[in-house]
Backbone bond lengths (Angstrom), bond angles and torsions (degrees), N, CA, C in turn:
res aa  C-N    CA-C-N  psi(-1)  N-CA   C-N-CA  omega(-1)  CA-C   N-CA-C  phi
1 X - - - 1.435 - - 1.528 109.79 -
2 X 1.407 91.10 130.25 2.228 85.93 -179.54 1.443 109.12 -94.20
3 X 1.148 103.25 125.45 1.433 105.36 178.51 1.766 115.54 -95.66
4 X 1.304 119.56 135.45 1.570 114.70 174.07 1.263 134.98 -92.29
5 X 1.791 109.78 121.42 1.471 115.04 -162.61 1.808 99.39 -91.02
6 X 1.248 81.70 124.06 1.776 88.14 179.76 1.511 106.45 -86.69
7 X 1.247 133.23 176.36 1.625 152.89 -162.75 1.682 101.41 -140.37
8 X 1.177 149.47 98.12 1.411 131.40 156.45 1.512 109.65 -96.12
9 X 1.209 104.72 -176.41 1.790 120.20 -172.94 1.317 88.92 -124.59
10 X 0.871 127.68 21.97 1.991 116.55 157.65 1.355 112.27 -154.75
11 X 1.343 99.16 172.75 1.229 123.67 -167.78 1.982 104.10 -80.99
12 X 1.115 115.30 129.46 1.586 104.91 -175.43 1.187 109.34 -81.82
13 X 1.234 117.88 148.46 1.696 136.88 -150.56 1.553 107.47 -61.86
14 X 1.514 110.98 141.73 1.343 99.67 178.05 1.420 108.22 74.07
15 X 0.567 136.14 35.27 1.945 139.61 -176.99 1.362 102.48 -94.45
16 X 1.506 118.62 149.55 1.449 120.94 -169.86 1.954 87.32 -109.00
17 X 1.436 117.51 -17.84 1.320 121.93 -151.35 1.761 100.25 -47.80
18 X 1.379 108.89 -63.72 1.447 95.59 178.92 1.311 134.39 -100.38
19 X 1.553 104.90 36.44 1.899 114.75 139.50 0.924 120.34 19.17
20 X 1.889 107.26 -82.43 1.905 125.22 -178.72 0.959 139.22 -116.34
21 X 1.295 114.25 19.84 1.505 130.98 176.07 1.338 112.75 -99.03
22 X 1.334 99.08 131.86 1.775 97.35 172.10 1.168 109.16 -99.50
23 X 1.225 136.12 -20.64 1.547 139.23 169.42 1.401 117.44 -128.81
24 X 1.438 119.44 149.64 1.226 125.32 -165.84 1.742 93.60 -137.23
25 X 1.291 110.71 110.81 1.915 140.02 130.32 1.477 125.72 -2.76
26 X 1.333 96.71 -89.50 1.309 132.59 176.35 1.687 128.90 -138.26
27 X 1.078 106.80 119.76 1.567 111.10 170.72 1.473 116.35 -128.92
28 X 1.793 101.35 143.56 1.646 111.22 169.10 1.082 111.47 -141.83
29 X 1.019 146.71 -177.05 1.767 146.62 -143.38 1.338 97.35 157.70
30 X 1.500 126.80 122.46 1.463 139.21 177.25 1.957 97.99 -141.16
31 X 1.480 103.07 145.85 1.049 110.44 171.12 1.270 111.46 -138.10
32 X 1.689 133.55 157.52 1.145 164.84 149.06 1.584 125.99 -86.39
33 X 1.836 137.71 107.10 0.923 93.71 159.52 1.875 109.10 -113.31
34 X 1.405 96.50 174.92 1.455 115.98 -160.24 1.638 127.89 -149.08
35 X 1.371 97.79 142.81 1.956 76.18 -168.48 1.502 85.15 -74.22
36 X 1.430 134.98 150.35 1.588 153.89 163.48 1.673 112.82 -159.98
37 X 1.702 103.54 123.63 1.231 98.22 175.51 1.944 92.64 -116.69
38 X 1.465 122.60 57.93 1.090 139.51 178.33 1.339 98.15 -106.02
39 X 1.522 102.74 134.89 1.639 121.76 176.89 1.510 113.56 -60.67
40 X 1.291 117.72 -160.22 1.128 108.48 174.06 1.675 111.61 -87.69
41 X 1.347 106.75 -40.44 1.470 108.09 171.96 1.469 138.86 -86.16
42 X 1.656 95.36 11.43 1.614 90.86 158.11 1.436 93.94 -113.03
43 X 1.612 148.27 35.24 1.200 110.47 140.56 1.860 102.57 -121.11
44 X 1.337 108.96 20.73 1.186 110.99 158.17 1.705 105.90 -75.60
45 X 1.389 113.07 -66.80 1.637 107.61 171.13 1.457 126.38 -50.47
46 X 1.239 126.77 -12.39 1.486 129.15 155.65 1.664 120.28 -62.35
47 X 1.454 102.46 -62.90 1.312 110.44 161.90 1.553 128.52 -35.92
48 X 1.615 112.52 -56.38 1.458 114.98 170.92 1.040 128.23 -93.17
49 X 1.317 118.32 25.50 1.449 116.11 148.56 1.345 114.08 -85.22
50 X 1.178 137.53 107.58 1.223 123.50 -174.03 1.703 107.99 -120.00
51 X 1.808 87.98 154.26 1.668 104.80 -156.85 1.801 98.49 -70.32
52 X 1.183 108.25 177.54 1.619 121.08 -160.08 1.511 101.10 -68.92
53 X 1.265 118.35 -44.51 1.450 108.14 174.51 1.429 137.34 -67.56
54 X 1.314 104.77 -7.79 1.811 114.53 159.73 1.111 110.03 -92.39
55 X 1.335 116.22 -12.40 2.313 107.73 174.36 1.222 82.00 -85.21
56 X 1.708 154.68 -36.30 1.013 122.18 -173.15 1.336 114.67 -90.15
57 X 1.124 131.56 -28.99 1.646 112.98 151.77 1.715 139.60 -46.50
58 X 1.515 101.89 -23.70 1.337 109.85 166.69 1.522 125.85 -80.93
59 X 1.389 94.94 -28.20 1.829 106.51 167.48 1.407 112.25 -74.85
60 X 1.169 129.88 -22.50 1.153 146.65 174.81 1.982 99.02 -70.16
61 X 0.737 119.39 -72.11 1.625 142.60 165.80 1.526 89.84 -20.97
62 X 1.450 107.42 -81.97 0.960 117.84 -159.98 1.450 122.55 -51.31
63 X 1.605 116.46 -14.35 1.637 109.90 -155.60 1.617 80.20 -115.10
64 X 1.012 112.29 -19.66 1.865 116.36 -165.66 1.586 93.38 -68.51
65 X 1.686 92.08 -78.48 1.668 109.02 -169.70 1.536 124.63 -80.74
66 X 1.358 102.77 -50.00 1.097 100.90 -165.04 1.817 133.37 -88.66
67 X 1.428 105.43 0.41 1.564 128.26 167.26 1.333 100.77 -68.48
68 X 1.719 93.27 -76.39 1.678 102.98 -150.82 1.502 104.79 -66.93
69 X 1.412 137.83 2.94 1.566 130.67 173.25 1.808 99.76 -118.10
70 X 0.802 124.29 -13.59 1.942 110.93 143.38 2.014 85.65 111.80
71 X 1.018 133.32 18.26 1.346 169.30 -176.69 1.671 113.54 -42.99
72 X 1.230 136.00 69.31 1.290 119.74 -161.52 1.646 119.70 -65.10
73 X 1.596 110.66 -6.62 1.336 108.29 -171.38 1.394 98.43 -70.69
74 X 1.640 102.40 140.16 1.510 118.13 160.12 1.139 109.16 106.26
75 X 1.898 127.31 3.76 1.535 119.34 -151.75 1.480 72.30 -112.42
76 X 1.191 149.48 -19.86 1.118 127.76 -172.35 1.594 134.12 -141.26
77 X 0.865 127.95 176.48 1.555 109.16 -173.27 1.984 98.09 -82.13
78 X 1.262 99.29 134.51 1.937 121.12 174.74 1.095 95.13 -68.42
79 X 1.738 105.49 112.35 1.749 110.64 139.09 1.492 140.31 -18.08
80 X 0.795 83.83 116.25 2.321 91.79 148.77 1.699 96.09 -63.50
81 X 1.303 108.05 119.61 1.579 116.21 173.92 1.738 89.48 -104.18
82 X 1.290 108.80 -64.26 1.830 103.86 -178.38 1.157 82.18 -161.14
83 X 2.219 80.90 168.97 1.407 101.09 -156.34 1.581 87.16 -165.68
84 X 1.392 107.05 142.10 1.684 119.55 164.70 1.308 93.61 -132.81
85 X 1.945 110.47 -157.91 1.518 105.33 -160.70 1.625 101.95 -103.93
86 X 1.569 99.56 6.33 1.833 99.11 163.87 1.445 106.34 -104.47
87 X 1.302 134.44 -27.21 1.440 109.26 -147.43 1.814 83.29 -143.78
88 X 1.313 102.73 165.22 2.201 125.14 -169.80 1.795 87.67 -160.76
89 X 1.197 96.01 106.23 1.774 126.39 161.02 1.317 89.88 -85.67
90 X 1.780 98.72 133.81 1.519 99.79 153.45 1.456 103.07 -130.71
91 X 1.621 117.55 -162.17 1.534 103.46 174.99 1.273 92.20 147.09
92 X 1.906 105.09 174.77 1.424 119.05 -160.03 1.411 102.17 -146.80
93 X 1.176 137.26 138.09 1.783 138.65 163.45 1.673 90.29 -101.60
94 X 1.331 93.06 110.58 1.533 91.76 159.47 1.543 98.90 -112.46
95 X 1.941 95.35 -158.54 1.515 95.49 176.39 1.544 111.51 -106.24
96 X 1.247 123.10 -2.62 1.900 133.07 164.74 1.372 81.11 -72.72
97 X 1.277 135.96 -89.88 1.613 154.42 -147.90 1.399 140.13 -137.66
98 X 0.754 123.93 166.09 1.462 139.63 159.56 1.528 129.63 -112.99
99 X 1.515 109.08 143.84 1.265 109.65 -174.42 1.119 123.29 -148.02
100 X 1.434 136.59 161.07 1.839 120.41 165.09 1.671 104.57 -154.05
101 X 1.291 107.03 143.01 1.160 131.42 -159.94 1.675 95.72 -92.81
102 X 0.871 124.10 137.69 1.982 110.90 158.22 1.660 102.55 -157.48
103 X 1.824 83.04 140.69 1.278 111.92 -171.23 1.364 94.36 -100.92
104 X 1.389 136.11 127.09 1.277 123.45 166.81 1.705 109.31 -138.30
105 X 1.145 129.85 163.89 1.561 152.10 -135.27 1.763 101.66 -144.86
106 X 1.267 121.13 106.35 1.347 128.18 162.95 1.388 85.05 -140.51
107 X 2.155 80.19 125.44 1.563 102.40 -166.63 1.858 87.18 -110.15
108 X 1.539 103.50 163.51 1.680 110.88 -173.48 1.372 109.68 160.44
109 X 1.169 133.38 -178.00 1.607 111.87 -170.22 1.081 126.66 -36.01
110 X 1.464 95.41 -58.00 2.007 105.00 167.48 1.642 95.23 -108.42
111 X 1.414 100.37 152.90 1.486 111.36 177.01 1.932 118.25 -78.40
112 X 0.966 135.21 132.61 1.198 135.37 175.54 1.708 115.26 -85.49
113 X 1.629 117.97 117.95 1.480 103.58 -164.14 1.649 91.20 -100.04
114 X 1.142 127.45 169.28 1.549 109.91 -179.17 1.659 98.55 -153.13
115 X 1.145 136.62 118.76 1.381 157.96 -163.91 1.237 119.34 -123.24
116 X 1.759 107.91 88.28 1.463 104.13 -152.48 1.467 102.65 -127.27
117 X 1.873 120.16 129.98 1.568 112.70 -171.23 1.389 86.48 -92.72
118 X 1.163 117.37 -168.66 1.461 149.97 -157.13 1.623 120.86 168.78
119 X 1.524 133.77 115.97 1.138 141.93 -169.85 1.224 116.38 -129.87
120 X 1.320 141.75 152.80 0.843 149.45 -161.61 1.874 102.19 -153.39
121 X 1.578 135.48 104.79 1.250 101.63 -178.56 1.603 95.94 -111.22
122 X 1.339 119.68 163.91 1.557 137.82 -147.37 1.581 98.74 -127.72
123 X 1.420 127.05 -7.15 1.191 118.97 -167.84 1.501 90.98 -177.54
124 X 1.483 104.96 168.44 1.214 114.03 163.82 1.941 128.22 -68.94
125 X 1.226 88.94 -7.52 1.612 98.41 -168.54 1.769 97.05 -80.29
126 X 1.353 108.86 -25.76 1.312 123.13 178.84 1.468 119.59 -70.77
127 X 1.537 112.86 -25.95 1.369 117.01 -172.59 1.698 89.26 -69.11
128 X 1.854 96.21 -72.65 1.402 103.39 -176.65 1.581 127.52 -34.02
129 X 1.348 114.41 -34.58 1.483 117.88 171.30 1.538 114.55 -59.83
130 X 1.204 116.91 -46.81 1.387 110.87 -172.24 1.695 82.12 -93.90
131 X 0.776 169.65 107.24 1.162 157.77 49.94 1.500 137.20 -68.42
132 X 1.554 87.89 -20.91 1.668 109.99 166.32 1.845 114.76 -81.35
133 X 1.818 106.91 -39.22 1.429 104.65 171.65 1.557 123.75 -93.06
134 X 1.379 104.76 9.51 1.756 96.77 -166.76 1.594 97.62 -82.97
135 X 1.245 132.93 -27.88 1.495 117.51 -168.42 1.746 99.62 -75.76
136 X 1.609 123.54 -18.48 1.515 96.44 150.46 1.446 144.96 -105.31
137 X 1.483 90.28 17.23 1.512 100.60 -176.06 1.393 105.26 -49.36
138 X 1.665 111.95 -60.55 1.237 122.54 -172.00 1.844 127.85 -25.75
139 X 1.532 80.99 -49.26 1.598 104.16 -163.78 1.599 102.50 -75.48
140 X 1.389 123.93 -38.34 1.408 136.67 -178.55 1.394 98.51 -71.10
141 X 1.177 134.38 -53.01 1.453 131.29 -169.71 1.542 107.69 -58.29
142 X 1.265 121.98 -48.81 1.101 126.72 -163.62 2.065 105.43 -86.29
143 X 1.092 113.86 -31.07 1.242 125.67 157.53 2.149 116.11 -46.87
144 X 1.278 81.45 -55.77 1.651 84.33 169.50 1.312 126.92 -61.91
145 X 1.324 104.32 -27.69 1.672 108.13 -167.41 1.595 100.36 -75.96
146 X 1.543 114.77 -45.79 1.077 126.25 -155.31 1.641 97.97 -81.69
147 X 1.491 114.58 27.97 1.462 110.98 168.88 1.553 109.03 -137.08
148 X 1.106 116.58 34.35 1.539 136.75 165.09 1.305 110.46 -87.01
């Protein structure tokens, strides 16, 4: 069954995503809807399990970008920043950037899943960083959804 990944230009209502940011970079927001009577944190743990070919894009990431510039993203498992019983922010303050992930839950005939980045860059090292991962953000985001 094909399911359709939508694209919006905003942030979905009620969002905890930008909490602590005073400025925002880059933003994307994609949604799915789907019959799911899954909480918020079992389709957050669906989502982050991710299949073998995104650990090898992140190892890839990792040996490219994020070694040789002294880079803490990726060394560790991403926080819970906040969380209610629709939506789980995650995210990182580095020193290129900042970011937060959010999983959020609008429930209704079919449920709406909503998978929204958020960036913040802090330096120029930050532009260049996401400039090296944004041509797969796309493909990973939408990969995740479609495993809810």
């Amino acid at each position: 069954m094909f399911l359709k990944i939508n694209k919006y230009s905003e942030f979905p209502k009620n969002s905890l995503i930008n909490k602590d940011m005073d400025t925002i970079d880059y933003f994307d927001s994609y949604m799915i809807k789907k019959e799911s009577n899954c909480s918020i944190d079992e389709i957050t743990s669906k989502i982050l399990t991710l299949p073998s070919w995104i650990k090898i894009l992140l190892k890839i990431r990792h040996y490219l970008v994020v070694k040789p510039f002294g880079l803490s993203s990726g060394k560790r498992k991403v926080p819970i920043l906040y969380r209610n019983k629709n939506e789980i922010v995650i995210g990182e303050n580095d020193k290129h950037l900042y970011y937060r992930v959010s999983l959020y839950k609008k429930t209704g005939q079919h449920s709406e899943i909503y998978l929204t980045t958020s960036v913040k860059f802090n330096n120029k090292w930050g532009k260049v960083y996401f400039a090296f991962i944004k041509p797969f953000h796309k493909m990973v985001v939408k990969s995740m959804l479609k495993k809810v």
